[in-house]
PDB file of N, H, CA, C and O in Angstrom:
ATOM      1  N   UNK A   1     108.331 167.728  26.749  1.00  0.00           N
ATOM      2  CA  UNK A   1     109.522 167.658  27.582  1.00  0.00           C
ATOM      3  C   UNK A   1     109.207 167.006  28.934  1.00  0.00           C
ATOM      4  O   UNK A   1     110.001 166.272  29.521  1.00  0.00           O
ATOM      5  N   UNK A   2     108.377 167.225  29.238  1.00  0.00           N
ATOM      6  H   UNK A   2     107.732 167.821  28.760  1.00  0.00           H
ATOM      7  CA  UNK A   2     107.798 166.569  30.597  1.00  0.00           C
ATOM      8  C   UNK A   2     107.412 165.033  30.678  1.00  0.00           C
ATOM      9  O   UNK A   2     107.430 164.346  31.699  1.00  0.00           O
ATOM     10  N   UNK A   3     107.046 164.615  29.347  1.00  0.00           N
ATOM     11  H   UNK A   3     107.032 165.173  28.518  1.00  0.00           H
ATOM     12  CA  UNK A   3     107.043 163.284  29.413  1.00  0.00           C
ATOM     13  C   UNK A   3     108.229 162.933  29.174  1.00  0.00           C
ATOM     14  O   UNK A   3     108.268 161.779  29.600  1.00  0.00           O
ATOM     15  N   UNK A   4     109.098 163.153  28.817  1.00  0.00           N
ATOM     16  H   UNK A   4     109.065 164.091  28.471  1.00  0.00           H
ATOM     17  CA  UNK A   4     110.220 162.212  28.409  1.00  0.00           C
ATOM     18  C   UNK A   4     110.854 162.493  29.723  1.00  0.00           C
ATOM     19  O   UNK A   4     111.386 161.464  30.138  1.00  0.00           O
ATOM     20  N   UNK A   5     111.036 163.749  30.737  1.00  0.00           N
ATOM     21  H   UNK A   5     110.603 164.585  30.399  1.00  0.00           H
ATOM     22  CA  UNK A   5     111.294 163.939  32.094  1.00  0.00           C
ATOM     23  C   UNK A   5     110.818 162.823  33.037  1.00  0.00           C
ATOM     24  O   UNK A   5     111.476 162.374  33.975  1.00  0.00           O
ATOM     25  N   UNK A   6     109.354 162.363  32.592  1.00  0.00           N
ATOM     26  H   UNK A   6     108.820 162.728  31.829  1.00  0.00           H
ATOM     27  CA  UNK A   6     108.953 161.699  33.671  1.00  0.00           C
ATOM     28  C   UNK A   6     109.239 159.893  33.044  1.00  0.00           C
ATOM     29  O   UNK A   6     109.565 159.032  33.861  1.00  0.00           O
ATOM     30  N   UNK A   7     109.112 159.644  31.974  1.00  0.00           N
ATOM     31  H   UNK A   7     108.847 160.343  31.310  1.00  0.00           H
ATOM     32  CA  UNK A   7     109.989 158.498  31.264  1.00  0.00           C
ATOM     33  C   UNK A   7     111.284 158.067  32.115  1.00  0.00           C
ATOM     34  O   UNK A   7     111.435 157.084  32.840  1.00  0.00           O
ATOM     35  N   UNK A   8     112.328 159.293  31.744  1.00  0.00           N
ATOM     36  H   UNK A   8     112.205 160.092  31.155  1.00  0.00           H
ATOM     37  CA  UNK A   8     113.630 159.065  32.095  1.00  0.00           C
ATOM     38  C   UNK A   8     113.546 158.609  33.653  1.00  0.00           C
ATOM     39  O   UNK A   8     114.188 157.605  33.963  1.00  0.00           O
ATOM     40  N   UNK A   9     112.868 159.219  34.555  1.00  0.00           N
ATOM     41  H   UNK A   9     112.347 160.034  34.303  1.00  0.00           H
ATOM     42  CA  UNK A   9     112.436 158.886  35.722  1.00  0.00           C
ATOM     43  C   UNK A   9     112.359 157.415  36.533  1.00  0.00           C
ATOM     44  O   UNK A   9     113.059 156.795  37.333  1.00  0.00           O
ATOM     45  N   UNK A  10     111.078 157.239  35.834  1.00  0.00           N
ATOM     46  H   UNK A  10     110.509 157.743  35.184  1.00  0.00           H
ATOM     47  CA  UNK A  10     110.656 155.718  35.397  1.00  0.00           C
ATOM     48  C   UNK A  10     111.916 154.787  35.335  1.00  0.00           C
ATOM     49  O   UNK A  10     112.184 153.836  36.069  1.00  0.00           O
ATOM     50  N   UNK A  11     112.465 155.182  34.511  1.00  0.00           N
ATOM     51  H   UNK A  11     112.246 155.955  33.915  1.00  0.00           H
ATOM     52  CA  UNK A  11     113.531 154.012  33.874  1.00  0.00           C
ATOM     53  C   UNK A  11     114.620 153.852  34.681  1.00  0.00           C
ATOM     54  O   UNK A  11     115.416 152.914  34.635  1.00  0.00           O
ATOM     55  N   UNK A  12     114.641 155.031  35.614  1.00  0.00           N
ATOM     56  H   UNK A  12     113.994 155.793  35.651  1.00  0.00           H
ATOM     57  CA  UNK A  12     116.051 155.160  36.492  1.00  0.00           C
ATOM     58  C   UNK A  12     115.083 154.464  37.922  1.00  0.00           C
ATOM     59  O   UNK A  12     115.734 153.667  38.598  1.00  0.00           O
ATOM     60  N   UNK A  13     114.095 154.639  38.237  1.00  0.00           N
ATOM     61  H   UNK A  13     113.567 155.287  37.688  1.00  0.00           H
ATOM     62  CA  UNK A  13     113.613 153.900  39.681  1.00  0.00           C
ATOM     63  C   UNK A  13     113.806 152.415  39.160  1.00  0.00           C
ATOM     64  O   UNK A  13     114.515 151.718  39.886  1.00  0.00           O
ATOM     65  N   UNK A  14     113.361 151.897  38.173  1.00  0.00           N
ATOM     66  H   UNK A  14     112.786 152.464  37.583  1.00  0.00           H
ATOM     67  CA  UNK A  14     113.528 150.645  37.512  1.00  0.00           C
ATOM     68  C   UNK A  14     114.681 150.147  37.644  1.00  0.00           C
ATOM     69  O   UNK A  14     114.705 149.029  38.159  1.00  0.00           O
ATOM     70  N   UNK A  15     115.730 150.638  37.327  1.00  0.00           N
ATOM     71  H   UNK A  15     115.710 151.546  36.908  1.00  0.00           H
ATOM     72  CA  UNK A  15     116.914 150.601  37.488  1.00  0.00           C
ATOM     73  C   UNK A  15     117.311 150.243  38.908  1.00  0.00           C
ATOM     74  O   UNK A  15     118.079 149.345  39.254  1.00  0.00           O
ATOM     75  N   UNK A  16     116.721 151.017  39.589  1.00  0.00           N
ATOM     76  H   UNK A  16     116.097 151.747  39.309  1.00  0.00           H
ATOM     77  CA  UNK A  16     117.551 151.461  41.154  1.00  0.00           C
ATOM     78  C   UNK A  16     116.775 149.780  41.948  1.00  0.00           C
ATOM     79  O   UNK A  16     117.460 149.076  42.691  1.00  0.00           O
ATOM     80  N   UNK A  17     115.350 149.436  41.596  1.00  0.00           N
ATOM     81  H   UNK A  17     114.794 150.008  40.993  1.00  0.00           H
ATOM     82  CA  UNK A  17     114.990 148.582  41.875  1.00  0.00           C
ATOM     83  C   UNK A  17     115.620 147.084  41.707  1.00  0.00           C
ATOM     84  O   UNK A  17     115.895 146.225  42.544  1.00  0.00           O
ATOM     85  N   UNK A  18     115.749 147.126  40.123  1.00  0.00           N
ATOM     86  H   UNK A  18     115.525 147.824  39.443  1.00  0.00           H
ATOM     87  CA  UNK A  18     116.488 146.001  39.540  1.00  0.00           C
ATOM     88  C   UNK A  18     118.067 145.961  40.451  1.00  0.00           C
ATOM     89  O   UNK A  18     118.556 144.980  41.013  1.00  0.00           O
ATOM     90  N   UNK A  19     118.433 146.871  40.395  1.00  0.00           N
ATOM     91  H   UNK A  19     118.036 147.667  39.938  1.00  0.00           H
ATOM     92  CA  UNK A  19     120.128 146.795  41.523  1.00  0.00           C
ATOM     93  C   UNK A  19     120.026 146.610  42.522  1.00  0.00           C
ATOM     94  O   UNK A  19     121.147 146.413  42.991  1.00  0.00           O
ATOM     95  N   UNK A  20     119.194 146.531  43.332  1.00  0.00           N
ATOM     96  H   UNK A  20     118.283 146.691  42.951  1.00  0.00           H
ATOM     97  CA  UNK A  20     119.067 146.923  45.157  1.00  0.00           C
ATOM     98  C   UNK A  20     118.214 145.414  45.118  1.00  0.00           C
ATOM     99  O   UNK A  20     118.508 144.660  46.046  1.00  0.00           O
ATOM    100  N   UNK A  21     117.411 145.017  44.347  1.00  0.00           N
ATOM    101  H   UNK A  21     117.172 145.630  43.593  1.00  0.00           H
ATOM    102  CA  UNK A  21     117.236 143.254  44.144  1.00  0.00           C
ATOM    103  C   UNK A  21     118.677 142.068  43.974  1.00  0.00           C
ATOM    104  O   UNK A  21     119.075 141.179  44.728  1.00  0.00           O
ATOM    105  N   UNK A  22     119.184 142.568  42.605  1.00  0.00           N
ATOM    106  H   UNK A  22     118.861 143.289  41.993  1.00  0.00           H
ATOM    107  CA  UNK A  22     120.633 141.792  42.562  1.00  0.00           C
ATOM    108  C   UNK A  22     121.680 141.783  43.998  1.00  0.00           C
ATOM    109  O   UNK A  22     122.415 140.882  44.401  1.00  0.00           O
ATOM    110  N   UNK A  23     121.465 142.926  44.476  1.00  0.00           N
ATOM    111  H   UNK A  23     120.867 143.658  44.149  1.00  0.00           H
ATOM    112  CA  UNK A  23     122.833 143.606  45.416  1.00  0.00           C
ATOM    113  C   UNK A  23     121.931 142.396  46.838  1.00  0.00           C
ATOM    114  O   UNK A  23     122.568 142.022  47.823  1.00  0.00           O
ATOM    115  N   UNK A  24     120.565 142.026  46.621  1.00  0.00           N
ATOM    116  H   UNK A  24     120.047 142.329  45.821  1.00  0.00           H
ATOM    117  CA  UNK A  24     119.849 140.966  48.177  1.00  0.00           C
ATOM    118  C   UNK A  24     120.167 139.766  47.737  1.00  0.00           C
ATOM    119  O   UNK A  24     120.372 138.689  48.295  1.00  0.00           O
ATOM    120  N   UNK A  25     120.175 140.098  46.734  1.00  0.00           N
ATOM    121  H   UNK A  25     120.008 140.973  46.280  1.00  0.00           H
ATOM    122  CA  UNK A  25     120.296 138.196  46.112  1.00  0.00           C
ATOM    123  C   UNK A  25     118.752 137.353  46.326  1.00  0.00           C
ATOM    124  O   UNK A  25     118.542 136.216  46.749  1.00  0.00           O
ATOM    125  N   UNK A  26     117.826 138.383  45.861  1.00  0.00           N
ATOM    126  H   UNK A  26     117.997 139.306  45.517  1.00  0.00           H
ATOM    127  CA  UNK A  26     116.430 138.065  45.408  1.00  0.00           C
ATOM    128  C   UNK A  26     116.590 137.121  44.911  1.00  0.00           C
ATOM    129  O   UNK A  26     117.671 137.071  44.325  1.00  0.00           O
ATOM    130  N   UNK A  27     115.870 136.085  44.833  1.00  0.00           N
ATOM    131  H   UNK A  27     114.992 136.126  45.310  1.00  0.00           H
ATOM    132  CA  UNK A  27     115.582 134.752  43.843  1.00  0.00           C
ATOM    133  C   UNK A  27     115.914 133.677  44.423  1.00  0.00           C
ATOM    134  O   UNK A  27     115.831 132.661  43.733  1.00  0.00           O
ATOM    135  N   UNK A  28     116.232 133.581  45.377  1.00  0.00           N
ATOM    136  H   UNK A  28     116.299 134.406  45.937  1.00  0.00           H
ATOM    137  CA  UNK A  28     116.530 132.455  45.850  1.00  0.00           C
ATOM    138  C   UNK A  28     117.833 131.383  45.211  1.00  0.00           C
ATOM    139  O   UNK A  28     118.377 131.743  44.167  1.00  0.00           O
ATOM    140  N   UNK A  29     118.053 130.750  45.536  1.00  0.00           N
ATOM    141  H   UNK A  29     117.611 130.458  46.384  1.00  0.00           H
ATOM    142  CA  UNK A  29     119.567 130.051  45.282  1.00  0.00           C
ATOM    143  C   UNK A  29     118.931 128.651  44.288  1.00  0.00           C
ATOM    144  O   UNK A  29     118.116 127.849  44.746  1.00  0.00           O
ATOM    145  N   UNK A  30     119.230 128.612  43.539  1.00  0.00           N
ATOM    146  H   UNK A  30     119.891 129.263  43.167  1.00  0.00           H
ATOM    147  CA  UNK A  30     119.504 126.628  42.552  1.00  0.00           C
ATOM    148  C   UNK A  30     119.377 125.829  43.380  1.00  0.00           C
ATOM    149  O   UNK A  30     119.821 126.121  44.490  1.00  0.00           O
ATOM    150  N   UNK A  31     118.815 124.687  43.216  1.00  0.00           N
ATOM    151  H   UNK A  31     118.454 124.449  42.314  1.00  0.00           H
ATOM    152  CA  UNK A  31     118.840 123.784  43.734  1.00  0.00           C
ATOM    153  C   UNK A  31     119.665 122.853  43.908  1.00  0.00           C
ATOM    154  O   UNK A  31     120.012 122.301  42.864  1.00  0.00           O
ATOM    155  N   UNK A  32     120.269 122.334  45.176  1.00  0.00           N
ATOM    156  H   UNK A  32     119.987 122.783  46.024  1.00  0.00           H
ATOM    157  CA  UNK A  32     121.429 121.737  45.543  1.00  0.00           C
ATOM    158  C   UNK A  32     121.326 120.264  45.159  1.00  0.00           C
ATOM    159  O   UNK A  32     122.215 119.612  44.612  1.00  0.00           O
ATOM    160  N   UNK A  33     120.309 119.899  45.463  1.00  0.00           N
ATOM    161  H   UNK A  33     119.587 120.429  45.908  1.00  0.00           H
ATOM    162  CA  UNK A  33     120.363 118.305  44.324  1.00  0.00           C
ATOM    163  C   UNK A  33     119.174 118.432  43.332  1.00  0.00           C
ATOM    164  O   UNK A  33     118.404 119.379  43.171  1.00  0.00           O
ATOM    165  N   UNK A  34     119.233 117.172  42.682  1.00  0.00           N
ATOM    166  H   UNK A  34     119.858 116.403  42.812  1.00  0.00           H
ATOM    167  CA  UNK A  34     118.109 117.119  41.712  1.00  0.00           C
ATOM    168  C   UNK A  34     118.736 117.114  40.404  1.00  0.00           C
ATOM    169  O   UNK A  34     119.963 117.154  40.321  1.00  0.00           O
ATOM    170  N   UNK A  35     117.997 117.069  39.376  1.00  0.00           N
ATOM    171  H   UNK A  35     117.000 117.037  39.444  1.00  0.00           H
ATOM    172  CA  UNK A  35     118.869 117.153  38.221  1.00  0.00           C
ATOM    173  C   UNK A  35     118.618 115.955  37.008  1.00  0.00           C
ATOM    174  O   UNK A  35     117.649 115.222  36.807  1.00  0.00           O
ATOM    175  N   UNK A  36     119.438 116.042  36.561  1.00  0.00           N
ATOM    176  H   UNK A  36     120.225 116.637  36.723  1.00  0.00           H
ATOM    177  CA  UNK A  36     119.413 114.366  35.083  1.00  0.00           C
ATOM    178  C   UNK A  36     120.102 113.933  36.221  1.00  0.00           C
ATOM    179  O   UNK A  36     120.832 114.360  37.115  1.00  0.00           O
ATOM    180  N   UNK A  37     119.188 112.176  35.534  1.00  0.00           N
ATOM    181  H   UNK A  37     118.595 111.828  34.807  1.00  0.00           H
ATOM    182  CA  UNK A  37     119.829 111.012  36.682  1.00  0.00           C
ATOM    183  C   UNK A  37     119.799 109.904  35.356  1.00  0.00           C
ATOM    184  O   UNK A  37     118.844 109.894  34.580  1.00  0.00           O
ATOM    185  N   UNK A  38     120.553 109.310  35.259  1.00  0.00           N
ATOM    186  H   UNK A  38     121.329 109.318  35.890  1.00  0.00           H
ATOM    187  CA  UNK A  38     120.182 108.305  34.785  1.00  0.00           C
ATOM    188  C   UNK A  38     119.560 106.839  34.903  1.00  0.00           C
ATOM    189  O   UNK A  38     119.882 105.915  35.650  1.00  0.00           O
ATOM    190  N   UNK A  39     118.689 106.913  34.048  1.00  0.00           N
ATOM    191  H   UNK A  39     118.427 107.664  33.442  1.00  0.00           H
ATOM    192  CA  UNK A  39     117.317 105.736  33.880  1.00  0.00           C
ATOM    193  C   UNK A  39     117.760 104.280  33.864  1.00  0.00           C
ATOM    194  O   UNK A  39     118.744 104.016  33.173  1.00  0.00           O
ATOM    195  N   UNK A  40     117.059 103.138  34.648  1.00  0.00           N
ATOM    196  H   UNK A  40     116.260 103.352  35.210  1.00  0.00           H
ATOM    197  CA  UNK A  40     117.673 102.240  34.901  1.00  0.00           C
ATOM    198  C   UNK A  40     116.065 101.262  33.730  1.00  0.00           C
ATOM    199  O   UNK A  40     114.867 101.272  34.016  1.00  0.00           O
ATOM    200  N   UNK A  41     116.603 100.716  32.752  1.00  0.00           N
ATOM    201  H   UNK A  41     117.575 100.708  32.520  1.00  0.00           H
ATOM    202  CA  UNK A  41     115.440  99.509  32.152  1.00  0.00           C
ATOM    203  C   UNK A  41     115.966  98.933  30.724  1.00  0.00           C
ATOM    204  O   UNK A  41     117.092  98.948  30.227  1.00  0.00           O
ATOM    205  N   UNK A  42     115.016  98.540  30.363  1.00  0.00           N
ATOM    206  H   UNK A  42     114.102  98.528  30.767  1.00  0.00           H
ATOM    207  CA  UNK A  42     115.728  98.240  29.225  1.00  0.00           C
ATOM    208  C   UNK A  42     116.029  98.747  27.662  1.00  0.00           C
ATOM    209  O   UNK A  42     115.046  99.225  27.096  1.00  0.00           O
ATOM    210  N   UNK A  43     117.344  98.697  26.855  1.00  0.00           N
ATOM    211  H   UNK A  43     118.143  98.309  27.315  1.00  0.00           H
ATOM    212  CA  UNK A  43     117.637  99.155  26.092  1.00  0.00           C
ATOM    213  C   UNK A  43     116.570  99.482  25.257  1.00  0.00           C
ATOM    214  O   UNK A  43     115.844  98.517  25.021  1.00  0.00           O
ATOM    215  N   UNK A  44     116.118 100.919  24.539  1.00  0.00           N
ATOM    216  H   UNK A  44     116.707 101.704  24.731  1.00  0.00           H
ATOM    217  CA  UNK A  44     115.409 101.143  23.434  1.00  0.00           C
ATOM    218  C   UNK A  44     116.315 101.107  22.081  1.00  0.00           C
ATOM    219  O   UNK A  44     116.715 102.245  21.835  1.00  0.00           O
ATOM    220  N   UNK A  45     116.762 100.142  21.124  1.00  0.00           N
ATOM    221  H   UNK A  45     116.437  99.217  21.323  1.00  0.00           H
ATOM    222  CA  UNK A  45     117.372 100.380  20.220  1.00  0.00           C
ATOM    223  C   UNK A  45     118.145  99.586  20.209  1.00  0.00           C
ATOM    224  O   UNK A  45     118.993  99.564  19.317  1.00  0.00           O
TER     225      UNK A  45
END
């Protein structure tokens, strides 16, 4: 009983971590340019 006490635990700080990351907006933002560009040469085909 105590392990699955201290499991359930675990899984809820995990939790509380994973939310309180989303809720900062951890990760930083996409990149504003960059991307597919299209290639300038000559036709293959």
């Amino acid at each position: 009983m105590k392990m699955i006490r201290r499991a359930l635990v675990a899984i809820g700080m995990a939790g509380l971590v994973a939310a309180a990351l989303r809720l900062r907006g951890v990760g930083g933002t996409p990149p504003q340019s960059g991307g597919w560009r299209e290639l300038s040469g000559p036709e293959l085909g």
